[in-house]
C-alpha angles and dihedrals in degrees: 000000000000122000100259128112114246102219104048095015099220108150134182132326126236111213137152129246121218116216120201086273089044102250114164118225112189107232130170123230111223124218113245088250119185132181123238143165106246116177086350090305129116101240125171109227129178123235095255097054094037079066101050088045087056097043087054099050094060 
């Protein structure tokens, strides 16, 4: 399974880390994915979208 979430699709982030002499070493930037039963499926859902689903439930 790959690290997006399946209800917005947003996936990892590629960015760059600086060391002291300024050398630049590519890393990627992960989603806080989390895994939850939706609709009695497993579905992995990022934070972000986890709240608004929660906001429009109420």
């Amino acid at each position: 399974m790959s690290r997006t979430c399946e209800i917005c699709g947003r996936g990892p982030l590629s960015s760059a880390s600086r060391s002291h002499s300024n050398i630049k070493t590519l890393t990627k930037k992960y989603l806080n994915l989390q895994t939850k039963k939706i609709d009695g499926k497993k579905t992995k859902i990022c934070t972000s979208c986890l709240r608004t689903k929660s906001k429009v439930a109420r």
